[in-house]
C-alpha positions as CSV (number, residue, x, y, z in Angstrom):
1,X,-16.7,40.1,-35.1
2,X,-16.7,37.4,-32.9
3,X,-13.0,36.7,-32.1
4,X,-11.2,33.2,-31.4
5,X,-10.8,32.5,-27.7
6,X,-7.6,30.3,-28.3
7,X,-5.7,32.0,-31.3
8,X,-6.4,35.1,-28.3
9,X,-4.7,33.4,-25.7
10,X,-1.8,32.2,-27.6
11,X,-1.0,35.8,-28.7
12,X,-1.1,37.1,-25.2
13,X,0.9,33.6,-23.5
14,X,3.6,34.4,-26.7
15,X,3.6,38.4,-25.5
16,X,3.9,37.5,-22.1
17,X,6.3,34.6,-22.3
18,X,8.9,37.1,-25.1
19,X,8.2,39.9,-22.7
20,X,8.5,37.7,-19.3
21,X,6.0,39.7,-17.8
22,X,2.4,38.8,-16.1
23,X,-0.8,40.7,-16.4
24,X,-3.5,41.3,-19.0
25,X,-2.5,41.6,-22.6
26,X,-4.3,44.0,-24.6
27,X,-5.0,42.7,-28.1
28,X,-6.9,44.6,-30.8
29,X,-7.3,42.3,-34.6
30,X,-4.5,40.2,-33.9
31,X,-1.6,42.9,-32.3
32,X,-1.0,43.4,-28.9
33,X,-1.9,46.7,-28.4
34,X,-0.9,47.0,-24.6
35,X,-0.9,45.7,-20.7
36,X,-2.6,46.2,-17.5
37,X,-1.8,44.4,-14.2
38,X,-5.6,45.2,-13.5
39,X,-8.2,45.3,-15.7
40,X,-10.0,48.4,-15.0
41,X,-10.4,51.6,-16.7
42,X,-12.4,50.3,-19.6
43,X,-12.9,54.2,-20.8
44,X,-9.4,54.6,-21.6
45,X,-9.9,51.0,-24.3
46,X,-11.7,51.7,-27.9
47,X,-14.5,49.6,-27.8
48,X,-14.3,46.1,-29.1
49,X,-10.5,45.6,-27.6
50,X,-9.6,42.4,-25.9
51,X,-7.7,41.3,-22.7
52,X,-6.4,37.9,-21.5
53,X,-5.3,37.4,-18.5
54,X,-3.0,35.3,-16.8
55,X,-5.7,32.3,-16.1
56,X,-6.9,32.0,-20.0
57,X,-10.0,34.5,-19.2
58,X,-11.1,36.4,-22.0
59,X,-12.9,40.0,-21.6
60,X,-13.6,42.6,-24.4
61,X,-14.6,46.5,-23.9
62,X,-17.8,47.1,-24.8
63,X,-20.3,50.4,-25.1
64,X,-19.1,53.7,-25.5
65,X,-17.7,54.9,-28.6
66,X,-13.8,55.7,-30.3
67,X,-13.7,59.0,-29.0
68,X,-15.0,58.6,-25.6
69,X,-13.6,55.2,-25.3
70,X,-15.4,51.9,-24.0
71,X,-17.9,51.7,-21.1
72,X,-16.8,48.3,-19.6
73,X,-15.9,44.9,-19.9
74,X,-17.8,42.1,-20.6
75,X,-16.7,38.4,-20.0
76,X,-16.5,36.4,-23.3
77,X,-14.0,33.3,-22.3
78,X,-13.5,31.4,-19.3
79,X,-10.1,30.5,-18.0
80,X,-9.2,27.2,-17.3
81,X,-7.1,25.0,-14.8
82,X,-4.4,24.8,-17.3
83,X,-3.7,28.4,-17.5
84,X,-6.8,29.1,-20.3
85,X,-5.7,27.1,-22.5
């Protein structure tokens, strides 16, 4: 599934602005599943789980599998001078 860049960066601005916190917003389907203030770690992500950070840029885990979890990310969305958007 190819996923929306901008419907994903309006669910993580809405998390962080109702959570008022910074950092990377995990978002699996359209539910934020969780944050990072880094994005490392992709092992601990099921694969096909994506993060937006504070500057609009988009990343999803990729490899791996459920059980052993995801073997990196991969860039899918730039940010933008207007915070992603």
């Amino acid at each position: 599934m190819v996923a929306d860049l901008a419907q994903l960066r309006s669910i993580a601005d809405d998390w962080r602005l109702s959570h008022q916190i910074k950092g990377i917003v995990l978002i699996q389907g359209d539910t934020v599943t969780g944050w990072k203030t880094s994005l490392q770690d992709a092992y601990l992500e099921r694969p096909g789980v994506y993060a937006v950070d504070d500057d609009g840029h988009v990343f999803v885990s990729a490899g791996g599998d459920r059980r052993s979890g995801a073997k990196g990310w991969v860039v899918v969305g730039e940010g933008s001078s207007d915070g992603g958007h």
